[in-house]
C-alpha positions as CSV (number, residue, x, y, z in Angstrom):
1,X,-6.3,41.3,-59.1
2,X,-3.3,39.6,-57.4
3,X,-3.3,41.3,-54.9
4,X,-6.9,40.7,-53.9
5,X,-6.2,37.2,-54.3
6,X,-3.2,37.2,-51.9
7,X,-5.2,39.9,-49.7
8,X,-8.2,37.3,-49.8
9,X,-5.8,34.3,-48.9
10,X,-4.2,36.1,-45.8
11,X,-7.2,37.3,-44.2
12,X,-8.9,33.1,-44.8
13,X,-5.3,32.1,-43.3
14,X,-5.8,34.6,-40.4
15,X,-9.4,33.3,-40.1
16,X,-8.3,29.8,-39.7
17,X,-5.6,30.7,-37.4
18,X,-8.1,32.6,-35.4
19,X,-10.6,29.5,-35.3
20,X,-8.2,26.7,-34.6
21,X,-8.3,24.7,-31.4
22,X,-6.7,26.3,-28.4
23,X,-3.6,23.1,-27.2
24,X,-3.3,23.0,-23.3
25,X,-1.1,21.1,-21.4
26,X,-2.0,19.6,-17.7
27,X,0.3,17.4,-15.7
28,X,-1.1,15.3,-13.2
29,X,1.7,14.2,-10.6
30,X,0.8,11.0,-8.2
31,X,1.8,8.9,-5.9
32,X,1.1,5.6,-4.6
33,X,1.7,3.4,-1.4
34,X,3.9,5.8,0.6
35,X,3.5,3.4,3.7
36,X,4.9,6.2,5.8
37,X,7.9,6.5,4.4
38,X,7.8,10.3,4.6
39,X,11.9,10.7,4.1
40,X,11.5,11.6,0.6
41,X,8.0,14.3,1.0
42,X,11.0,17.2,1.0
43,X,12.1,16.2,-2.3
44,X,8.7,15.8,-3.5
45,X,7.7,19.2,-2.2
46,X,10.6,20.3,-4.6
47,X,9.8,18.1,-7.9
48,X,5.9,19.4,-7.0
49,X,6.9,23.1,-6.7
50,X,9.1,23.0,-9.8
51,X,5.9,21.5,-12.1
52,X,3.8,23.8,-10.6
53,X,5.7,26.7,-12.3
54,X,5.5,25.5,-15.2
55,X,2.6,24.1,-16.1
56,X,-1.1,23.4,-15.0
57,X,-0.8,20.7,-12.3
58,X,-2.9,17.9,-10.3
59,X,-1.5,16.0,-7.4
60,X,-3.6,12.9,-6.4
61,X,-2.8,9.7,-4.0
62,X,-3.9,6.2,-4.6
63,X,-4.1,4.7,-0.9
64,X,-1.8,3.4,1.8
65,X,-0.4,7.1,3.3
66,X,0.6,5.0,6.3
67,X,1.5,1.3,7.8
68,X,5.6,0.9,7.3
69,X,7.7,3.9,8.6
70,X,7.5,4.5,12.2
71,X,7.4,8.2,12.5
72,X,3.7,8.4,11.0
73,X,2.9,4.8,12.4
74,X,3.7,5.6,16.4
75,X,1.9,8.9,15.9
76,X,-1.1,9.9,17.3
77,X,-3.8,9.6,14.6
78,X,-1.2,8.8,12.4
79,X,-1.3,12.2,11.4
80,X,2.4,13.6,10.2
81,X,1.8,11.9,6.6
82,X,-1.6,14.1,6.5
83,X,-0.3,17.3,7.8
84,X,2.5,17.0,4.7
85,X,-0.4,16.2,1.9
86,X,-2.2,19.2,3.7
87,X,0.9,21.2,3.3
88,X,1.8,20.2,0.0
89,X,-1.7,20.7,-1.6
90,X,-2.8,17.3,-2.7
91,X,-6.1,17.6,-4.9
92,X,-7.6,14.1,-4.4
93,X,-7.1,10.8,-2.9
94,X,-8.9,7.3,-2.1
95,X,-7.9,5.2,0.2
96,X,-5.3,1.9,0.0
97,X,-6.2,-1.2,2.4
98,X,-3.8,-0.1,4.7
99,X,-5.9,3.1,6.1
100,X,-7.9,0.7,7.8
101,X,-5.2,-0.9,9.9
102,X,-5.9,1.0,13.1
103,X,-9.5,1.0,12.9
104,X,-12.6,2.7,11.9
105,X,-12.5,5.8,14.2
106,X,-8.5,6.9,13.1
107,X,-9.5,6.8,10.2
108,X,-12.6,8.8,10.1
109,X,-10.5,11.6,12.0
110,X,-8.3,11.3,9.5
111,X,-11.0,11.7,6.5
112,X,-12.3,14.8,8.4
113,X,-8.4,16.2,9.0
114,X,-7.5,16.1,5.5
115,X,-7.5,19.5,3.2
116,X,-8.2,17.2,-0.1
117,X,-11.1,14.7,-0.8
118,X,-11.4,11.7,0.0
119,X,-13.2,9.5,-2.8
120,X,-14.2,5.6,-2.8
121,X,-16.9,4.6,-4.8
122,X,-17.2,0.9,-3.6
123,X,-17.8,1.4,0.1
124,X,-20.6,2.6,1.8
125,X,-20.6,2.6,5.5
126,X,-23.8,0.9,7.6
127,X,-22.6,1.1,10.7
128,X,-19.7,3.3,10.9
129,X,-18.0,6.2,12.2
130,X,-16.7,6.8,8.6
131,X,-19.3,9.1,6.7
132,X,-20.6,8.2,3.1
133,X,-17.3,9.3,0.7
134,X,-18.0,11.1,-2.8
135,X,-17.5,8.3,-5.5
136,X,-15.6,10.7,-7.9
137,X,-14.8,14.2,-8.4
138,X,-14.5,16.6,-11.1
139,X,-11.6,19.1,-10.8
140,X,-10.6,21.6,-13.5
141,X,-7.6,23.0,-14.6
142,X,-6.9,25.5,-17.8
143,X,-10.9,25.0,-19.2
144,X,-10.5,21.4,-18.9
145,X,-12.8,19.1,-16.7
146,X,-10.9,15.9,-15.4
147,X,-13.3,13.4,-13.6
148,X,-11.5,11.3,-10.9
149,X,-13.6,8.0,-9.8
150,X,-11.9,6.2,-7.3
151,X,-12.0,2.8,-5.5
152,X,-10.4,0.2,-3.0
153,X,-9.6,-3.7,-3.7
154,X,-12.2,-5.7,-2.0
155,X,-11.1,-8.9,-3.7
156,X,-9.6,-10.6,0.0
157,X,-11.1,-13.5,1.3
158,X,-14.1,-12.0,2.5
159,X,-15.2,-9.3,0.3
160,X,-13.3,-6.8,2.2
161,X,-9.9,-5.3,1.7
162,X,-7.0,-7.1,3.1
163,X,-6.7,-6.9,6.9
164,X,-8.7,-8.2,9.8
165,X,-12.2,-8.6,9.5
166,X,-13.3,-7.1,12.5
167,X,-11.9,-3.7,11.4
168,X,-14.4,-3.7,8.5
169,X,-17.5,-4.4,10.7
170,X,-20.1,-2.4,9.7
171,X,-18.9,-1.4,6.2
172,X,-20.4,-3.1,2.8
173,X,-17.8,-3.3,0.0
174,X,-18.9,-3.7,-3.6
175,X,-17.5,-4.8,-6.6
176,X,-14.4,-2.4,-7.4
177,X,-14.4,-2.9,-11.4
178,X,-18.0,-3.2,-11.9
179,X,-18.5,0.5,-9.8
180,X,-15.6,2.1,-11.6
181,X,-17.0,0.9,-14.9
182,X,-20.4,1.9,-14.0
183,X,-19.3,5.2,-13.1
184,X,-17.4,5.6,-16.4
185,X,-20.1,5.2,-18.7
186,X,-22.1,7.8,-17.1
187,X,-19.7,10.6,-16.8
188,X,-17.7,9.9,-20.3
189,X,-19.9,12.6,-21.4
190,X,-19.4,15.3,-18.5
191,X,-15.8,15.6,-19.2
192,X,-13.1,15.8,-21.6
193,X,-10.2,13.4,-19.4
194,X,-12.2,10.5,-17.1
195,X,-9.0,9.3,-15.0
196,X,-9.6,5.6,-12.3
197,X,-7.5,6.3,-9.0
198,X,-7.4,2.9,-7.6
199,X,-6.0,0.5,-5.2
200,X,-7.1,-2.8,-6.9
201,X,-3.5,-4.0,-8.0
202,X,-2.1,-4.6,-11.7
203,X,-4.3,-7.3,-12.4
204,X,-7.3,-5.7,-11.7
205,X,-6.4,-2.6,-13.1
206,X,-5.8,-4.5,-16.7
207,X,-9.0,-5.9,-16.1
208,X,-11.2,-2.9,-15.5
209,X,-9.1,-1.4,-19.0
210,X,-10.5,-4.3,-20.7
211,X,-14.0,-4.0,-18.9
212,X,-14.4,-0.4,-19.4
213,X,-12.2,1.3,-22.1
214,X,-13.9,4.3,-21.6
215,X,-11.8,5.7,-19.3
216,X,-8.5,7.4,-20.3
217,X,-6.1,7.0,-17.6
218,X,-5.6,4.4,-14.2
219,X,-3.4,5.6,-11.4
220,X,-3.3,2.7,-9.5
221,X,-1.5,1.2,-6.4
222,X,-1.7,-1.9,-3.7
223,X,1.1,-3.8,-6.1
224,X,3.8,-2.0,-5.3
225,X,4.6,-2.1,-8.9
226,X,6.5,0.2,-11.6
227,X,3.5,0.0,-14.8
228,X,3.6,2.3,-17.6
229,X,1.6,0.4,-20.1
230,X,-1.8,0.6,-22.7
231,X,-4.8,-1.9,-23.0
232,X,-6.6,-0.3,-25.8
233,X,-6.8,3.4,-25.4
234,X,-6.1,3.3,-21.8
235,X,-2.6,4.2,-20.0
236,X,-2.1,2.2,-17.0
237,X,0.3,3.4,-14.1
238,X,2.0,2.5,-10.8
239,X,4.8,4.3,-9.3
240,X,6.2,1.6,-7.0
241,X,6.3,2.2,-2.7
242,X,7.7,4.2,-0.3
243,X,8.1,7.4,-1.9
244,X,10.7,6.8,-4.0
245,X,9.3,8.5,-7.1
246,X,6.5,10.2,-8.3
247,X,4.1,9.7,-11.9
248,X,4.3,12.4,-14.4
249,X,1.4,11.8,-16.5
250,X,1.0,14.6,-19.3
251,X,-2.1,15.5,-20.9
252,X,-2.2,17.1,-23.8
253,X,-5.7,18.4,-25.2
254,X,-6.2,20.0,-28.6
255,X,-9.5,22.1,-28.0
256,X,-11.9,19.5,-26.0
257,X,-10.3,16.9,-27.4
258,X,-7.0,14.5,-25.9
259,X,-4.5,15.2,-28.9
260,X,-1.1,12.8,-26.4
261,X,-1.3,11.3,-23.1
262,X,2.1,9.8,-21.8
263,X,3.2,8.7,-18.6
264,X,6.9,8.7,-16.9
265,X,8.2,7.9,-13.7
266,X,10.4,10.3,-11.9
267,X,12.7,9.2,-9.5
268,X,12.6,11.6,-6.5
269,X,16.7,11.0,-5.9
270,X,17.2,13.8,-8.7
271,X,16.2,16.3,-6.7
272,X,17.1,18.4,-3.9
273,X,15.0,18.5,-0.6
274,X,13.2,21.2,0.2
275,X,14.5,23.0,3.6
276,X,11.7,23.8,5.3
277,X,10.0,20.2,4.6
278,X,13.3,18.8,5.7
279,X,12.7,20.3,9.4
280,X,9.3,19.2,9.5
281,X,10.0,15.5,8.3
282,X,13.1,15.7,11.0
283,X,11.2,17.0,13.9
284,X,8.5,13.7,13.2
285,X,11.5,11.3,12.8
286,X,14.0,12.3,15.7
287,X,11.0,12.0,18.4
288,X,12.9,11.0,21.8
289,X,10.9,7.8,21.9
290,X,12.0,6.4,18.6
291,X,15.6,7.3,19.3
292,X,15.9,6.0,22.7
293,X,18.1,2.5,23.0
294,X,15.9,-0.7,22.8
295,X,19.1,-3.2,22.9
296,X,22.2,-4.2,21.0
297,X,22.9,-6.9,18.4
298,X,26.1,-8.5,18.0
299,X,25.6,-8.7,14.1
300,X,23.6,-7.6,11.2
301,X,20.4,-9.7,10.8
302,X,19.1,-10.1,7.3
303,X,15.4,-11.2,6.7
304,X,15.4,-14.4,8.3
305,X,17.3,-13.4,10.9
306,X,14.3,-10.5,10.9
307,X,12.4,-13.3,11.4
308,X,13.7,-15.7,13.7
309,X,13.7,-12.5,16.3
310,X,9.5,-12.4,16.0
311,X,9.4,-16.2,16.4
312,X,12.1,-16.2,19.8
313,X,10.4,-13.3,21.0
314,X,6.6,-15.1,21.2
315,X,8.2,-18.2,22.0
316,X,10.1,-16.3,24.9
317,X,7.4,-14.9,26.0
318,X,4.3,-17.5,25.6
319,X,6.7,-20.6,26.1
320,X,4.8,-22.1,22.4
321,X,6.6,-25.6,21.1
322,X,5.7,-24.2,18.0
323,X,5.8,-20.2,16.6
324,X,4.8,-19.1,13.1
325,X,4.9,-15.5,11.8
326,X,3.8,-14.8,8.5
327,X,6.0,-12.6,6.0
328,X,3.8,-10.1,4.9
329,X,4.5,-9.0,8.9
330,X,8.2,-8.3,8.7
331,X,8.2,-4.6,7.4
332,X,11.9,-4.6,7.3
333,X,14.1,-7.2,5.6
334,X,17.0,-6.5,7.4
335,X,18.7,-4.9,11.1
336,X,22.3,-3.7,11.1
337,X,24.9,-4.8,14.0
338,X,24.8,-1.9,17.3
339,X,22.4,-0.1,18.6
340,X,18.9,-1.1,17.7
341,X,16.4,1.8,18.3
342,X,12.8,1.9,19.6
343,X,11.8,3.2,16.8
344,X,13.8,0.3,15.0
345,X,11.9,-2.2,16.9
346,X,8.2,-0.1,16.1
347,X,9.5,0.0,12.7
348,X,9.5,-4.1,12.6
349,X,5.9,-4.2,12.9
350,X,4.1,-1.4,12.4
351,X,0.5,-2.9,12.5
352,X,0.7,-3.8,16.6
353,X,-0.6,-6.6,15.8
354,X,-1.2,-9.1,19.2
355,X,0.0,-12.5,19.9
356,X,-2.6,-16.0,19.4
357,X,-1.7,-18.9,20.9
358,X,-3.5,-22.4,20.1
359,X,-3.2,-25.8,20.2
360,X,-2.4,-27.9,16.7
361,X,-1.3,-31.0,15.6
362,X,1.3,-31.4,12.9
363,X,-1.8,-32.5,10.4
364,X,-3.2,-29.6,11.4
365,X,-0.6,-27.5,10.7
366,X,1.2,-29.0,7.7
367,X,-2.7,-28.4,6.2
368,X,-2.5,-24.6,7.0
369,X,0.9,-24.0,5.1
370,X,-0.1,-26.2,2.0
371,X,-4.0,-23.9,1.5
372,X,-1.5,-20.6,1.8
373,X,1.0,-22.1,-0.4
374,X,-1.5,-23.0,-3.1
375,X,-3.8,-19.8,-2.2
376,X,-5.4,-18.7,-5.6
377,X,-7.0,-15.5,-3.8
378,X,-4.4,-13.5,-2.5
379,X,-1.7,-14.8,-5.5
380,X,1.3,-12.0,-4.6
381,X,1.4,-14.4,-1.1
382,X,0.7,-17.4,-2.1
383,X,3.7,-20.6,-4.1
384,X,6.9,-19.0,-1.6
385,X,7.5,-19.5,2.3
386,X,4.8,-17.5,3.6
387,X,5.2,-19.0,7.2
388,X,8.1,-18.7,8.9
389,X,8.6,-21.4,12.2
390,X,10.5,-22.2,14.8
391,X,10.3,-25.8,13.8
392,X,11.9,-27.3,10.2
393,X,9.7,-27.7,7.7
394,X,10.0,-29.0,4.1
395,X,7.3,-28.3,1.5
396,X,7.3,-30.7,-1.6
397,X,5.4,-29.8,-4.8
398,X,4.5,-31.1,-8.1
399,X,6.7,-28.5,-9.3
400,X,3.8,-25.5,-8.9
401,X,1.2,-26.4,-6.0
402,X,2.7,-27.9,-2.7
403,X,1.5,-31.7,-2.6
404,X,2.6,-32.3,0.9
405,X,4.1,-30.4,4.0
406,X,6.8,-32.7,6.3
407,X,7.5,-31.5,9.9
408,X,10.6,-33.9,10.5
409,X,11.2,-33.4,14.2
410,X,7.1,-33.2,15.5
411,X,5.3,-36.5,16.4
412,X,2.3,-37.3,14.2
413,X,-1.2,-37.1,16.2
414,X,0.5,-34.9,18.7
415,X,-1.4,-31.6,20.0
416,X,1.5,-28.7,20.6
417,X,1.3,-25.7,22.1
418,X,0.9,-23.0,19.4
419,X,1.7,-18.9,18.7
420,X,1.5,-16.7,15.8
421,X,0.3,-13.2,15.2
422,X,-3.3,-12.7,15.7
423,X,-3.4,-11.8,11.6
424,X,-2.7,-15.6,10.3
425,X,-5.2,-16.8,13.5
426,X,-7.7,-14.5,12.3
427,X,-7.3,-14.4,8.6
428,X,-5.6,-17.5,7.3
429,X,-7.6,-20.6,5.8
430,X,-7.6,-24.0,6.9
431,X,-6.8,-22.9,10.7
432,X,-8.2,-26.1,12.2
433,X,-7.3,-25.8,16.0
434,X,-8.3,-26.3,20.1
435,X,-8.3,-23.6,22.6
436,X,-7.4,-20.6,20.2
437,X,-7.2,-17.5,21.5
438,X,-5.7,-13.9,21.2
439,X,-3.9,-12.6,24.1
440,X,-3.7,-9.0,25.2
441,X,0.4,-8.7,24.6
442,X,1.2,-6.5,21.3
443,X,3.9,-7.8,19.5
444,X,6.1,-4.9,19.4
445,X,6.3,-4.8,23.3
446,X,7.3,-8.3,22.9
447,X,9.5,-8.1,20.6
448,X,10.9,-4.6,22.7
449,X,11.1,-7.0,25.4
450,X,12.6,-9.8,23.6
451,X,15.7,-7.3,22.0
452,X,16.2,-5.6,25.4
453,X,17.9,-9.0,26.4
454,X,18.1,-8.1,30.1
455,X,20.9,-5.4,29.0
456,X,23.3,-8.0,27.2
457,X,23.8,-7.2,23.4
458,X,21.7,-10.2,21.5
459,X,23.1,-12.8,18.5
460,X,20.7,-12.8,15.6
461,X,20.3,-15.9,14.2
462,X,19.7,-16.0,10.4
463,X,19.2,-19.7,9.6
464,X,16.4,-20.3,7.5
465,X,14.4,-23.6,9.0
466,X,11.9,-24.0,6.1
467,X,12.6,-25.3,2.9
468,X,10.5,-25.9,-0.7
469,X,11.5,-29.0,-2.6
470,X,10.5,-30.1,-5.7
């Protein structure tokens, strides 16, 4: 009779063992505003490869492939950051603010170029070149369905993602959170991981966690921050910019169910690049044209120095009293002493954005800095020097919000002759000007003009002229 029992008890055990839920384990790997830099895709070709034969594995982007590094920037198309994604297999990816720099037609060309879909579920094109993108998409890896809904921050100042507005002509942007949150509640039930790509930011990603905790995951970008954090339920991750890691988030299902989900970032440096990647991303970055000589400086410039070479260069060239160039335009912070390269110069500003020049009074002017300095819409620009000038400045606060802006060396009431990059003319508040207008000359051709220096090596000047007191 024992040994019915134990017979009995082995066969239940095998029963159960037989029944239990099968564990899988998937690994999605992502990356977020690359901005060109493509230095590091041969190390990520490696740290891809390696998951890949290991484990089930997704590789999604959350926007901004391009604007910052000149070897995609200068390209035609901007296509050398697509023809690595297309190389490397990417499965999905929405699109940052920054794919709309160079207009509507690049980037439809580039939509229809790409191997992997391209999702946004808060735009829908009215008159456009750009077709109507998929809001999400369902991908499926080891029996388990992962929905991906995507979308794009259109919290700027007009309802559009940051950049000009004439680029978004003819496109309607709708409420990123509400769409994603709308979205989760009706495919919750069609899959067993429901994953947000986005490129909102942090704060709007912690507030679409709140808003709908449905979801399990947010990859997100447009912050260029480092997040591995929970609101409720839902993980929350960044990976940083430019390519200098990649997100390992690992899923971990017991039958249909998500048993762990943990997130880590994964610093690309620790691994070796991949050869045949390495000639590719070589063959984009030694193009003659961005290793031929621009011009030579006698010193290392740091980021106002960066700086003071924009405002010299428009002044140089437009003969302005008066030049402003905004920070968020300076894509590098810093230019070593010797040889400074075309593609160093490209590199500086890699949005080709053109030259305004106006006419403004120091009222006038003084009111522009004090709305950016106290702008409660774009927050990550706004309570630092935002505007750097040819002319001194001081900005006084109450300890937060500037109170007051002093121009010591301009005469009240006085109209002077104004330039700045057509980006603060177009898009800054509070412009209040005569006879504004944007000229035809690109600001890297100035600015190529301006470092050439007639053949004589050039002194950067790296005096900061604007001040904050409190």
């Amino acid at each position: 009779m024992k040994k019915i029992h134990v017979a009995i008890s082995l066969l239940l055990l095998a029963l159960l063992c037989g029944c239990a839920p099968r564990e899988r384990t998937i690994v999605i790997l992502s990356t977020n505003d690359m901005h060109s830099r493509i230095g590091n895709f041969p190390r990520l070709a490696t740290a891809v490869a390696a998951c890949r034969d290991t484990v089930a594995t997704l590789l999604v982007d959350a926007g901004d492939r391009w604007t910052g590094g000149v070897a995609v920037d200068r390209a035609p198309g901007r296509r050398p950051v697509l023809e690595l994604m297309n190389r490397l297999g990417y499965d999905v990816a929405t699109l940052g603010n920054h794919e709309f720099d160079v207009g509507q037609q690049t980037l439809a060309e580039a939509i229809g170029y790409a191997d992997f879909p391209i999702i946004c579920a808060n735009m829908e094109p009215v008159a456009s070149p750009i077709a109507p993108l998929r809001p999400y998409l369902i991908l499926e890896r080891e029996g388990v369905r992962l929905a991906f809904v995507a979308a794009v921050t259109n919290y700027g100042y007009n309802n559009h993602p940051d950049g000009h507005d004439a680029v978004f002509e003819g496109l309607r942007f709708t409420d990123a959170v509400e769409e994603l949150a709308g979205y989760g509640l009706l495919l919750r039930d069609s899959c067993q991981v429901l994953v947000a790509l986005t490129h909102l930011g942090s704060g709007y990603d912690r507030i679409l966690a709140e808003r709908a905790p449905e979801y399990d995951l947010i990859i997100g970008g447009h912050s260029h921050e480092r997040i591995d954090e929970r609101i409720g339920d839902v993980l929350i991750t960044q990976t940083g910019r430019n390519l200098a890691a990649v997100g390992a988030t690992t899923v971990r299902m017991c039958g249909d169910r998500i048993r762990s989900i943990d997130f880590r970032i994964v610093p690309l440096d620790g691994y070796a690049p991949d050869p045949l990647y390495s000639e590719w991303v070589a063959a984009y970055e030694e193009a003659p044209e961005l290793r031929a000589k621009a011009g030579e400086l006698t010193a290392a410039a740091d980021k106002a120095g960066v700086a003071n070479l924009f405002l010299d260069a428009i002044r140089r060239k437009t003969g302005a009293e008066v030049v402003f160039y905004h920070y968020g335009g300076l894509r590098r912070d810093s230019l070593a002493a010797g040889v400074v390269t075309r593609g160093d110069v490209y590199d500086l500003d890699p949005f080709v954005s053109h030259v305004s020049t106006l006419r403004m009074t120091p009222e006038q002017m003084a009111r522009m800095i004090r709305t950016k300095y106290n702008d409660t819409i774009n927050r990550g620009e706004s309570h630092r020097i935002d505007l750097f000038s040819t002319e001194p400045y001081v900005i006084r606060t109450d300890g937060y919000d500037a109170e007051e802006v002093l121009f010591p060396r301009l005469q009240p009431g006085r109209e002077y002759r104004v330039a700045m990059g057509d980006y603060v003319f177009a898009n800054y508040r509070d412009i209040d000007c005569s006879a504004g207008e944007t000229t035809g000359w690109e600001v890297p051709d100035v600015l190529m003009e301006y470092v050439a220096n007639g053949g004589r090596p050039l002194a950067p000047d790296n005096t900061l002229r604007q001040r904050v007191e409190k």
